[in-house]
mmCIF file as gemmi writes it, N, C-alpha and C atoms, coordinates in Angstrom:
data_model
loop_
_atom_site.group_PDB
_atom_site.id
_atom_site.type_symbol
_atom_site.label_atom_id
_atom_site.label_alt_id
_atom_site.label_comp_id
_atom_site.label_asym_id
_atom_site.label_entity_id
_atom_site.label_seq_id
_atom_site.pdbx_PDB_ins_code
_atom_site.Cartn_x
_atom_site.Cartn_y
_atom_site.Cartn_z
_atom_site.occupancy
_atom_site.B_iso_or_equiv
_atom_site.pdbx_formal_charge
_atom_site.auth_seq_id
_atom_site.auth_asym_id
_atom_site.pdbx_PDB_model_num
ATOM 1 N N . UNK Axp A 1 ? 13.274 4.135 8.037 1 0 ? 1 A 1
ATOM 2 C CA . UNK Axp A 1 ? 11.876 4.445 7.769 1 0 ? 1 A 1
ATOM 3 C C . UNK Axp A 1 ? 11.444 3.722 6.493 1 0 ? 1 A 1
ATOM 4 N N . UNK Axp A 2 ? 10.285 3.398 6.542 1 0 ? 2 A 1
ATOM 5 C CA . UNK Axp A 2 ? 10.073 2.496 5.595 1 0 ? 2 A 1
ATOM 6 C C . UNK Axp A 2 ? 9.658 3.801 4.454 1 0 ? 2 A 1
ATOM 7 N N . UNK Axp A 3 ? 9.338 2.694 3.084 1 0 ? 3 A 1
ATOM 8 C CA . UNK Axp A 3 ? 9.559 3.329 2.11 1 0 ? 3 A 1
ATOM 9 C C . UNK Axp A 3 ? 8.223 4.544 1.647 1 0 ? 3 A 1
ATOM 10 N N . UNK Axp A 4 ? 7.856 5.479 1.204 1 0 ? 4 A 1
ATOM 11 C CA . UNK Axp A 4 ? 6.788 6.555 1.282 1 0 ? 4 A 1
ATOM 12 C C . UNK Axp A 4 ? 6.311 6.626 -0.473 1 0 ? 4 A 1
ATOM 13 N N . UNK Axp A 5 ? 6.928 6.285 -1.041 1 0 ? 5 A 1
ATOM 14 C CA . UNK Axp A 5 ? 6.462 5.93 -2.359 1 0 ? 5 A 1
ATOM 15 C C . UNK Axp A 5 ? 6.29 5.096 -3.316 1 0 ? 5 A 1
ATOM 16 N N . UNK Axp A 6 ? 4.692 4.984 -3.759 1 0 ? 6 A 1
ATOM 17 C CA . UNK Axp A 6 ? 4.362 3.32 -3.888 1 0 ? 6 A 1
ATOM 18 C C . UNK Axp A 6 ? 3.533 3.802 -5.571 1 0 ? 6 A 1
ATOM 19 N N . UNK Axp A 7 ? 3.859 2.714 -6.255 1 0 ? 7 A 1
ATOM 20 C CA . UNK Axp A 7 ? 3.5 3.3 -7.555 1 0 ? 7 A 1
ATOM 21 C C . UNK Axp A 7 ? 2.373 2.057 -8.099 1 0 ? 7 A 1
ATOM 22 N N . UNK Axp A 8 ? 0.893 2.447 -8.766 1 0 ? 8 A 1
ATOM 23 C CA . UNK Axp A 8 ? 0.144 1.797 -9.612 1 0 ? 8 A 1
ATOM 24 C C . UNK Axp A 8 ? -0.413 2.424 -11.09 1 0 ? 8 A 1
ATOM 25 N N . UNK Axp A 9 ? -0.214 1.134 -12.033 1 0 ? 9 A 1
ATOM 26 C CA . UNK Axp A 9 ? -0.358 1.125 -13.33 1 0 ? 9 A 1
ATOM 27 C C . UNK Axp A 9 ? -1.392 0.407 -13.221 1 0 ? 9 A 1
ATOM 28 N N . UNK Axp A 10 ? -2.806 0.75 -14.16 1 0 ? 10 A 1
ATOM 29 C CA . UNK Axp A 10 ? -3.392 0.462 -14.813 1 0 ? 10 A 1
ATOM 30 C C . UNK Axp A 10 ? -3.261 -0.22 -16.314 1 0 ? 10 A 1
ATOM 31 N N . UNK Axp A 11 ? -3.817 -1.904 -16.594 1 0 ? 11 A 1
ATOM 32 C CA . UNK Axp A 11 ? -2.902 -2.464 -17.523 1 0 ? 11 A 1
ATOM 33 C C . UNK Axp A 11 ? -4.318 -3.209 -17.788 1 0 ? 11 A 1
ATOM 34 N N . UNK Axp A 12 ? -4.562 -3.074 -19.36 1 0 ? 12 A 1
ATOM 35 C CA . UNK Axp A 12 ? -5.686 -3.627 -20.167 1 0 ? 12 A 1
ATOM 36 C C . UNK Axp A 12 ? -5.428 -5.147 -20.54 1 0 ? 12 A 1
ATOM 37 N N . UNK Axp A 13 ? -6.094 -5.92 -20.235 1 0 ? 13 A 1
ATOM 38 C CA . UNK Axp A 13 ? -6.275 -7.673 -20.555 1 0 ? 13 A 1
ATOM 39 C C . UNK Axp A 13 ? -7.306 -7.354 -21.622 1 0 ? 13 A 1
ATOM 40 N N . UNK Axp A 14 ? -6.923 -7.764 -22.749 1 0 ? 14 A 1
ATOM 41 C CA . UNK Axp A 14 ? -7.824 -7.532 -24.26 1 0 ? 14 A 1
ATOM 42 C C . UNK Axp A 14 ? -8.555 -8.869 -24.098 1 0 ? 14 A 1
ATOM 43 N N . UNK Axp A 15 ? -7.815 -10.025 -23.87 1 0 ? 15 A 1
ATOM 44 C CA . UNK Axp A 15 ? -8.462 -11.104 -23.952 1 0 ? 15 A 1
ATOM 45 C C . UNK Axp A 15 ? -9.905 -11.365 -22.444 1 0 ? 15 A 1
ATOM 46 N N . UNK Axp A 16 ? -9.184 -10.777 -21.193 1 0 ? 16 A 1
ATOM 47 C CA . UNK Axp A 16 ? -10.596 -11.127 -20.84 1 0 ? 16 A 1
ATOM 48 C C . UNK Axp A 16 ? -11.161 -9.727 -20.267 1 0 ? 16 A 1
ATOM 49 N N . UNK Axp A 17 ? -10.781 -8.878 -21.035 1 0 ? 17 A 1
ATOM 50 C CA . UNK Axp A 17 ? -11.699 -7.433 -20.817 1 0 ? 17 A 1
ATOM 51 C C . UNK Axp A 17 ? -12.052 -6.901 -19.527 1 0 ? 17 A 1
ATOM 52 N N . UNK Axp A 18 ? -10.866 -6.523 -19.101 1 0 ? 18 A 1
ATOM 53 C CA . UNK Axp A 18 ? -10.62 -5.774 -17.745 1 0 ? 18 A 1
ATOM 54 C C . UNK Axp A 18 ? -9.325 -5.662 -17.591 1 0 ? 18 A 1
ATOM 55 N N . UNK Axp A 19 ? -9.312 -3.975 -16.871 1 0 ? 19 A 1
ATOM 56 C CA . UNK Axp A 19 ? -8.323 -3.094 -16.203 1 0 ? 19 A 1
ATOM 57 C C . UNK Axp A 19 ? -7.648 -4.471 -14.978 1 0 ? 19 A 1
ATOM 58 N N . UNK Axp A 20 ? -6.48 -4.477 -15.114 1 0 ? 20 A 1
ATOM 59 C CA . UNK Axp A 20 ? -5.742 -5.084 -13.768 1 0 ? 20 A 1
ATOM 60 C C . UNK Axp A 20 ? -4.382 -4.662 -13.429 1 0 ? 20 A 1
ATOM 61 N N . UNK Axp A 21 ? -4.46 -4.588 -12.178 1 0 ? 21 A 1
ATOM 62 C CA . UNK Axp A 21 ? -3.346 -3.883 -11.74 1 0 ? 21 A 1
ATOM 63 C C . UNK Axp A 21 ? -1.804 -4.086 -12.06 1 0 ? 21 A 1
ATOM 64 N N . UNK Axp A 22 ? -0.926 -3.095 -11.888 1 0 ? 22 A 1
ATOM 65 C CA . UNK Axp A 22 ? 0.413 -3.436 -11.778 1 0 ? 22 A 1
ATOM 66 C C . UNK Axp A 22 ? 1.369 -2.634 -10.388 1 0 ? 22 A 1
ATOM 67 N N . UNK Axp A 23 ? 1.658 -3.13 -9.232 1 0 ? 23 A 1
ATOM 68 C CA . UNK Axp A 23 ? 2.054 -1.887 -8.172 1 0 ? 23 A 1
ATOM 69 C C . UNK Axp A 23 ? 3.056 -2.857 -7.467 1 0 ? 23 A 1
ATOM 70 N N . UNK Axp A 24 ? 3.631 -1.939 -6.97 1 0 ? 24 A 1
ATOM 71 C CA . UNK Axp A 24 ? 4.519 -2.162 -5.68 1 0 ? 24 A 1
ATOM 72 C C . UNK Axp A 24 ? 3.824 -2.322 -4.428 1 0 ? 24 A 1
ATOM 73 N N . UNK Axp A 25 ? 2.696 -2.229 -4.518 1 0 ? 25 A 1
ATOM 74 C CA . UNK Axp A 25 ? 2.034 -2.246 -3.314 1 0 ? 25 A 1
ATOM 75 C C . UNK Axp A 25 ? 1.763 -3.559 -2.576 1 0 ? 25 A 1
ATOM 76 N N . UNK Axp A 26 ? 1.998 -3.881 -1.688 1 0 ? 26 A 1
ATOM 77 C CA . UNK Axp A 26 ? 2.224 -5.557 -1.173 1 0 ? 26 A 1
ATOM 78 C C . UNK Axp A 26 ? 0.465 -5.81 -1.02 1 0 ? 26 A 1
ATOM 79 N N . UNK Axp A 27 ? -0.675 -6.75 -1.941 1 0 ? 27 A 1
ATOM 80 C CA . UNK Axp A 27 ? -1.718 -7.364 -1.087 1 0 ? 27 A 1
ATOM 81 C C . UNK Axp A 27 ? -2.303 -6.455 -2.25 1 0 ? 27 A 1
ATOM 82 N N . UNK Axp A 28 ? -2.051 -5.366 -2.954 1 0 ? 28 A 1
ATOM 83 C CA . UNK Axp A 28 ? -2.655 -4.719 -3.905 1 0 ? 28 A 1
ATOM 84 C C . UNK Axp A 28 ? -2.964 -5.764 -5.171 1 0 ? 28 A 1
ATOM 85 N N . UNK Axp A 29 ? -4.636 -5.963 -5.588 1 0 ? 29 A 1
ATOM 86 C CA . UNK Axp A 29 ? -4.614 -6.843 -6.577 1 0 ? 29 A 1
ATOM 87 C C . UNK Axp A 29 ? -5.912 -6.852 -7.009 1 0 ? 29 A 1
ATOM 88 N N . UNK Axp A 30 ? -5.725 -5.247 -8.092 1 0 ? 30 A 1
ATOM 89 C CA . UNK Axp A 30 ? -7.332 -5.252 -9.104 1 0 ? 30 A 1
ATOM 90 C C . UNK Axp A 30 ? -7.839 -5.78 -10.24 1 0 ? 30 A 1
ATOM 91 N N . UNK Axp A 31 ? -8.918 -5.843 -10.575 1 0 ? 31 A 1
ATOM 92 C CA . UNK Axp A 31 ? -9.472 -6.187 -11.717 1 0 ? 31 A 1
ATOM 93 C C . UNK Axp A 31 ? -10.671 -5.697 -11.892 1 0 ? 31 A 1
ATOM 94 N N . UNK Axp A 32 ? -10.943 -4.391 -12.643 1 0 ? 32 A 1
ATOM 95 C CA . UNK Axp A 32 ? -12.228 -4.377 -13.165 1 0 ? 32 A 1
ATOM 96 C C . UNK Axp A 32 ? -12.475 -3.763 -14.531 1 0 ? 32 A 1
ATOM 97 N N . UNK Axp A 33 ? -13.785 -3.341 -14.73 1 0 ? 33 A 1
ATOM 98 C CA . UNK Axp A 33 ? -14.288 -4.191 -16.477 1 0 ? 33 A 1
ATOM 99 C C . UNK Axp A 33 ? -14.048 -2.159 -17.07 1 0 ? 33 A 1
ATOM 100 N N . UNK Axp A 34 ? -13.751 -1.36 -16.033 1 0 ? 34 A 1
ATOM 101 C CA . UNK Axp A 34 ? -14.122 0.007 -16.491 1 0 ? 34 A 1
ATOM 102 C C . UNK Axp A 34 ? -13.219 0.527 -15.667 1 0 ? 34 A 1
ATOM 103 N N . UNK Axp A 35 ? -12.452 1.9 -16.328 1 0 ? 35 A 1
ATOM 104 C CA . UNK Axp A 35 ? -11.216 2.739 -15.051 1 0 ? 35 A 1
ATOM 105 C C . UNK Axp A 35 ? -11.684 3.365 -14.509 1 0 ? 35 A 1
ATOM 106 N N . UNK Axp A 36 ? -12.967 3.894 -14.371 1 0 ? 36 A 1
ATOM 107 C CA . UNK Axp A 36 ? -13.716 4.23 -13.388 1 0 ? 36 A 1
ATOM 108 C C . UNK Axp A 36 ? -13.291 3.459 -11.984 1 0 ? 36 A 1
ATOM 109 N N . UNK Axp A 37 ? -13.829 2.071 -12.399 1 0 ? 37 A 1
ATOM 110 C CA . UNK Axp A 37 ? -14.17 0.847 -10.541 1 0 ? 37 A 1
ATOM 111 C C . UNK Axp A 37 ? -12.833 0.934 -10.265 1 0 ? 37 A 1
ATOM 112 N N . UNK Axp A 38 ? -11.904 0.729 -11.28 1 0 ? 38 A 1
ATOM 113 C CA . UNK Axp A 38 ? -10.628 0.237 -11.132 1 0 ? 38 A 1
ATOM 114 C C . UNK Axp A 38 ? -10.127 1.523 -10.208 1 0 ? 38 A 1
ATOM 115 N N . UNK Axp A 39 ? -10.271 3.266 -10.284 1 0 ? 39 A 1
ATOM 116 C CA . UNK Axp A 39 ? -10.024 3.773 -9.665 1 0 ? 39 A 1
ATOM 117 C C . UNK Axp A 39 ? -10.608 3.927 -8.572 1 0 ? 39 A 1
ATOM 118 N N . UNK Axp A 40 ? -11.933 3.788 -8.278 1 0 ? 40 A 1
ATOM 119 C CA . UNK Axp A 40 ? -12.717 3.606 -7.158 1 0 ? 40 A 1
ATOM 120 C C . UNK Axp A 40 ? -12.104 2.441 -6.162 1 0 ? 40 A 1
ATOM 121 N N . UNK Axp A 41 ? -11.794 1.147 -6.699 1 0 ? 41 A 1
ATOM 122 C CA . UNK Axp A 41 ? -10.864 0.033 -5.898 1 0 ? 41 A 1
ATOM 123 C C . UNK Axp A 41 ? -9.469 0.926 -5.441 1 0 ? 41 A 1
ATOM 124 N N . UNK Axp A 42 ? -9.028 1.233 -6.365 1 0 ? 42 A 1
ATOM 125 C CA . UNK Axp A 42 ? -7.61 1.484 -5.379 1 0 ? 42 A 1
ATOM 126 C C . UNK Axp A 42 ? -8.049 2.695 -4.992 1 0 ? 42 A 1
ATOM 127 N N . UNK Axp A 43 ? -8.796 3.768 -5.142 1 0 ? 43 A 1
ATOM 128 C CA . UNK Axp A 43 ? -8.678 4.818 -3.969 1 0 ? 43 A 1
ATOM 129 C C . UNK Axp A 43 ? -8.933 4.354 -2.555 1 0 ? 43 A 1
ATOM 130 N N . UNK Axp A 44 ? -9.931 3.397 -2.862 1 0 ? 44 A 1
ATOM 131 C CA . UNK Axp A 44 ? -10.41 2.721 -1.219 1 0 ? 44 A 1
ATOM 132 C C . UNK Axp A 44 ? -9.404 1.96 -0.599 1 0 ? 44 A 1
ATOM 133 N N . UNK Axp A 45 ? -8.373 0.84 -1.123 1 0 ? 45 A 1
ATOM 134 C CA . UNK Axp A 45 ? -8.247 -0.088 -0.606 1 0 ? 45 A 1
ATOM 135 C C . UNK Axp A 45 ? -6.569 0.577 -0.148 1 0 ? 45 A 1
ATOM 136 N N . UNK Axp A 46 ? -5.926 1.083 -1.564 1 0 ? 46 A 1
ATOM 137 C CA . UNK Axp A 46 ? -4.61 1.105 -1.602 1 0 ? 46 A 1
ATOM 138 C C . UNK Axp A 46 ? -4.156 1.779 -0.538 1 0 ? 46 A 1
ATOM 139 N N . UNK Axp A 47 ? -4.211 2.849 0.153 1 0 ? 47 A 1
ATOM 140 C CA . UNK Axp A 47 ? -3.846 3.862 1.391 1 0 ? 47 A 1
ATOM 141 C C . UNK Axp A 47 ? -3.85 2.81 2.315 1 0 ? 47 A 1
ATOM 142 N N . UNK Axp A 48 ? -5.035 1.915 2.794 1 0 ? 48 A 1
ATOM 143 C CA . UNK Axp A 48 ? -4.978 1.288 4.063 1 0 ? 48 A 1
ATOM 144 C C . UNK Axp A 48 ? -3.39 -0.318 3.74 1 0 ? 48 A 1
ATOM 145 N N . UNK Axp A 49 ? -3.759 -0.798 2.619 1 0 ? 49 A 1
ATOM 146 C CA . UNK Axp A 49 ? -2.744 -1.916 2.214 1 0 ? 49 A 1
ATOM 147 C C . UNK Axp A 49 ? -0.891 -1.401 2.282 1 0 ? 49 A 1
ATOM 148 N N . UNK Axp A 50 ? -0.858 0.052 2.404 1 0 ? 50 A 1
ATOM 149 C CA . UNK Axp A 50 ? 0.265 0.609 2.696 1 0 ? 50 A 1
ATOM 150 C C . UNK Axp A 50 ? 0.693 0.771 4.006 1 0 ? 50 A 1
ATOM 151 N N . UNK Axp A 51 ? -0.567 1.113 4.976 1 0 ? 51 A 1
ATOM 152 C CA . UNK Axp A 51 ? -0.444 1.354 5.913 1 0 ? 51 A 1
ATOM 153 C C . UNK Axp A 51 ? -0.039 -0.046 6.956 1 0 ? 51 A 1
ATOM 154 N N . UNK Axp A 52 ? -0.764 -0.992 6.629 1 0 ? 52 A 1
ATOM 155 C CA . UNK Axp A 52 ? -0.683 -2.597 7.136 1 0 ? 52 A 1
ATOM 156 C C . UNK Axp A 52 ? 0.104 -3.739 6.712 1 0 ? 52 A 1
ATOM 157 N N . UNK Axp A 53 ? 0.98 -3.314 4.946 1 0 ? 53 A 1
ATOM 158 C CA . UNK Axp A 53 ? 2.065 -4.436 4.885 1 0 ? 53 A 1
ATOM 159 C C . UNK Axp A 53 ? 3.168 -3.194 4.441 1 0 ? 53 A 1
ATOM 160 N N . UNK Axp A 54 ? 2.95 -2.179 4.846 1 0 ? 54 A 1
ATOM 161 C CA . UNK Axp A 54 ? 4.467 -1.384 4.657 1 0 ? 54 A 1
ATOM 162 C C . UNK Axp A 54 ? 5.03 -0.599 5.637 1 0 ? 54 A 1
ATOM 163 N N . UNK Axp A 55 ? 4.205 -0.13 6.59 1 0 ? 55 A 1
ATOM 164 C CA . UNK Axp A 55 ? 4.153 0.318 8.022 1 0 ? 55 A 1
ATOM 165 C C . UNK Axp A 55 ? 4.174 -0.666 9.427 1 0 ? 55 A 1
ATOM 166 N N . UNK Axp A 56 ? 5.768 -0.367 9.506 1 0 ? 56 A 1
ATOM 167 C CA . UNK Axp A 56 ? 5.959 -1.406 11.061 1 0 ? 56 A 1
ATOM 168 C C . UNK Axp A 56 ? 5.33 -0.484 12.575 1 0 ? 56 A 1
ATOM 169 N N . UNK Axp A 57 ? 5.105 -1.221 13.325 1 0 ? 57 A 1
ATOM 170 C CA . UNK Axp A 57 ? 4.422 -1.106 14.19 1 0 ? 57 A 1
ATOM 171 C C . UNK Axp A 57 ? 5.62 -0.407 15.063 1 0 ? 57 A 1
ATOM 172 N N . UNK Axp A 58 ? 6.701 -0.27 15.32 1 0 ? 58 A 1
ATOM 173 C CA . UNK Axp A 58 ? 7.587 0.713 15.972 1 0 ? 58 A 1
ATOM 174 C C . UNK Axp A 58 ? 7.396 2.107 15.136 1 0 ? 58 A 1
ATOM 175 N N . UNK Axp A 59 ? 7.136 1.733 13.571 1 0 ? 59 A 1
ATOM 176 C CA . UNK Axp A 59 ? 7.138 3.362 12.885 1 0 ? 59 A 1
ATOM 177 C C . UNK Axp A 59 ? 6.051 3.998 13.308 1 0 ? 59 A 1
ATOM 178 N N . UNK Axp A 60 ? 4.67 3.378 13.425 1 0 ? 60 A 1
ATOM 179 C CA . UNK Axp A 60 ? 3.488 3.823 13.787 1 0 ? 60 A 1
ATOM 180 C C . UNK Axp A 60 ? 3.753 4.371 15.467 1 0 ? 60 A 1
ATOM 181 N N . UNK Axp A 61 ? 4.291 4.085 16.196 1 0 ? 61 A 1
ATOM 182 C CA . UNK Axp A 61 ? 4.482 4.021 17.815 1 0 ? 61 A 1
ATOM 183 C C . UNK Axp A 61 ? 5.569 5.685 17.44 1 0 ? 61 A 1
ATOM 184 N N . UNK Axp A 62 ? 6.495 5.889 16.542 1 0 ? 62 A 1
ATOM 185 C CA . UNK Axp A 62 ? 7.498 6.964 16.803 1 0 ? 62 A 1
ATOM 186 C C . UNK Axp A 62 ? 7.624 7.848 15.668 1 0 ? 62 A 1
ATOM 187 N N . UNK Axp A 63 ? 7.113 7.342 14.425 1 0 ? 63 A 1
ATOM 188 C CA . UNK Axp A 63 ? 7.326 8.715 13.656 1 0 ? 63 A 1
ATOM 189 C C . UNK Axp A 63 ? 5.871 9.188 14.057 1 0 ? 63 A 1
ATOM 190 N N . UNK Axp A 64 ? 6.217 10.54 13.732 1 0 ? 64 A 1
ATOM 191 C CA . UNK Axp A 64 ? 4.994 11.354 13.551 1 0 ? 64 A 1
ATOM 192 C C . UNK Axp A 64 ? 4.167 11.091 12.187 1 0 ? 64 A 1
ATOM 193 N N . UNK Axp A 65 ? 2.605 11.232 12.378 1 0 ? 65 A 1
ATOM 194 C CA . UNK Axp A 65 ? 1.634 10.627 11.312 1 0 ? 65 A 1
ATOM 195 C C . UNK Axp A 65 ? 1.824 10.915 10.216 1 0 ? 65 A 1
ATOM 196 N N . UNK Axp A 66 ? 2.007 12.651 10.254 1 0 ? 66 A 1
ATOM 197 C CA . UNK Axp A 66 ? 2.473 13.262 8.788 1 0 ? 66 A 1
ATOM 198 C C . UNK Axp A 66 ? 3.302 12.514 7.722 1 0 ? 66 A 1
ATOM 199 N N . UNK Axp A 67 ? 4.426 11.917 8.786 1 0 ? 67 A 1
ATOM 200 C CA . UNK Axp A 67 ? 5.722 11.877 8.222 1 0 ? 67 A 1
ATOM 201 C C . UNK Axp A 67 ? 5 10.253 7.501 1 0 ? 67 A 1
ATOM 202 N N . UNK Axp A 68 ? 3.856 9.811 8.018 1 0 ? 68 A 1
ATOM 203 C CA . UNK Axp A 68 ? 3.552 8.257 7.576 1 0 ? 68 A 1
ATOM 204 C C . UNK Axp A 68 ? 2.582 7.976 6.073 1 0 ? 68 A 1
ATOM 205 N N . UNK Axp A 69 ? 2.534 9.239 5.734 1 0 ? 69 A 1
ATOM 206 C CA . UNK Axp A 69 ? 1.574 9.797 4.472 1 0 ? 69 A 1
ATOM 207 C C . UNK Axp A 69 ? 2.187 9.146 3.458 1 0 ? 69 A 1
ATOM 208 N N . UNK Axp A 70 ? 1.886 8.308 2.533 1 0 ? 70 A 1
ATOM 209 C CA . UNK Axp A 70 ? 2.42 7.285 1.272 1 0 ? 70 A 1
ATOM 210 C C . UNK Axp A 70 ? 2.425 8.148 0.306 1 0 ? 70 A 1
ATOM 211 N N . UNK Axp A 71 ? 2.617 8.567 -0.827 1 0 ? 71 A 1
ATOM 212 C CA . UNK Axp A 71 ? 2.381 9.133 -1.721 1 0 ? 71 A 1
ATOM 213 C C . UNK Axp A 71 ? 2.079 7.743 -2.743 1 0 ? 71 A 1
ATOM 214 N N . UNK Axp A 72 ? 1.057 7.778 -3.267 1 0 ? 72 A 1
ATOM 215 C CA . UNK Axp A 72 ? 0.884 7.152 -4.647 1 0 ? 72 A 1
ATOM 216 C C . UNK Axp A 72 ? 1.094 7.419 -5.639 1 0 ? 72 A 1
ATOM 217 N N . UNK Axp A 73 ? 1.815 7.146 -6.581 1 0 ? 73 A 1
ATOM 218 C CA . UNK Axp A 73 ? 1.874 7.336 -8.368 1 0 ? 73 A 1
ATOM 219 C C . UNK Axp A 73 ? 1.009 6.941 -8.769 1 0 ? 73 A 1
ATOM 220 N N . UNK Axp A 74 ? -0.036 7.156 -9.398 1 0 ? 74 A 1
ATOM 221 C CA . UNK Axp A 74 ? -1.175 6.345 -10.308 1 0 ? 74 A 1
ATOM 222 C C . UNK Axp A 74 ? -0.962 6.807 -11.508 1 0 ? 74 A 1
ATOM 223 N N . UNK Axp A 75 ? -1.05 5.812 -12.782 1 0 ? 75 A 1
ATOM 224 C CA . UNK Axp A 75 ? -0.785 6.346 -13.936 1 0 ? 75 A 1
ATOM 225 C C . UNK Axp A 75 ? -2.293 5.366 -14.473 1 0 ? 75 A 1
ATOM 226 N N . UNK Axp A 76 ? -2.607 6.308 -15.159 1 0 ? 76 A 1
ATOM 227 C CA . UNK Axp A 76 ? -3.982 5.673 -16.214 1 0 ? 76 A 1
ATOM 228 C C . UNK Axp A 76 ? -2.792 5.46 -17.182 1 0 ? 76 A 1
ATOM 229 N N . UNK Axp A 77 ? -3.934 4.527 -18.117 1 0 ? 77 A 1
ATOM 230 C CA . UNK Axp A 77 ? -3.932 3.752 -18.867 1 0 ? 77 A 1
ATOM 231 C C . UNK Axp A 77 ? -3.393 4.958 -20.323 1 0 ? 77 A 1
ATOM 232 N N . UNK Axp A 78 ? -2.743 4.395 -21.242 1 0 ? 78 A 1
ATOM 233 C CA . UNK Axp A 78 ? -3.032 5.403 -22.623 1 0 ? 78 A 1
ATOM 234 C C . UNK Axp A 78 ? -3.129 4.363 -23.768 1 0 ? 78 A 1
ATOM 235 N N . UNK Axp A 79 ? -3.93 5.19 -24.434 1 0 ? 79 A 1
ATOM 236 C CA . UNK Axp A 79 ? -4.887 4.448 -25.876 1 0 ? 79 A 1
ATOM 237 C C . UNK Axp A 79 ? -6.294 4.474 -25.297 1 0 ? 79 A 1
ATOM 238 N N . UNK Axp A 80 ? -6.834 3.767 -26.575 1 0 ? 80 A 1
ATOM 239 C CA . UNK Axp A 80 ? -8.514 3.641 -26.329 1 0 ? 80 A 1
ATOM 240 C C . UNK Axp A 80 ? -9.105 2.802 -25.211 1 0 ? 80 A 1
ATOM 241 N N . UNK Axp A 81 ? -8.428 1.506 -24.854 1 0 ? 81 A 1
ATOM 242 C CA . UNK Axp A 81 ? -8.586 1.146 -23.816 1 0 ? 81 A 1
ATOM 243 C C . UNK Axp A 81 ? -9.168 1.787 -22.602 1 0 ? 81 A 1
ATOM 244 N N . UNK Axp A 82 ? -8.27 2.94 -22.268 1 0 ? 82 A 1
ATOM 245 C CA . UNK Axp A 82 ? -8.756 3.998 -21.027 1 0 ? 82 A 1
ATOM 246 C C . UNK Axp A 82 ? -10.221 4.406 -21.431 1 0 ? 82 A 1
């Protein structure tokens, strides 16, 4: 079974002023100016990018859906940055 836990860091670029990602997530790849968007991007995108480069198409056909639920780690940022 493929793997169910996928982890993203939030990581400050001082020089060109924006949140960008750090994950295990295959195709996962943010950048924005506030951790607000930055969380708004991966709530939207990250669930489906798990489902399509980490979920094989026999797992989808035989495990049960439950069992196909990713768990995400998200860690904000710490300091003023955030």
């Amino acid at each position: 079974m493929a793997k169910r836990m996928f982890s993203v860091t939030a990581l400050w670029d001082h020089k060109a002023k924006v949140f960008y990602s750090d994950s295990d997530i295959i195709g996962l790849h943010i950048e924005a100016a506030t951790i607000e968007a930055f969380e708004e991007v991966m709530m939207d995108v990250a669930p489906g990018l798990v489902m399509s480069n980490h979920v094989s198409k026999a797992e989808l056909e035989s495990v049960a859906p439950v069992d196909l639920i990713p768990a995400i780690l998200w860690q904000r940022p710490a300091g003023k940055a955030a």
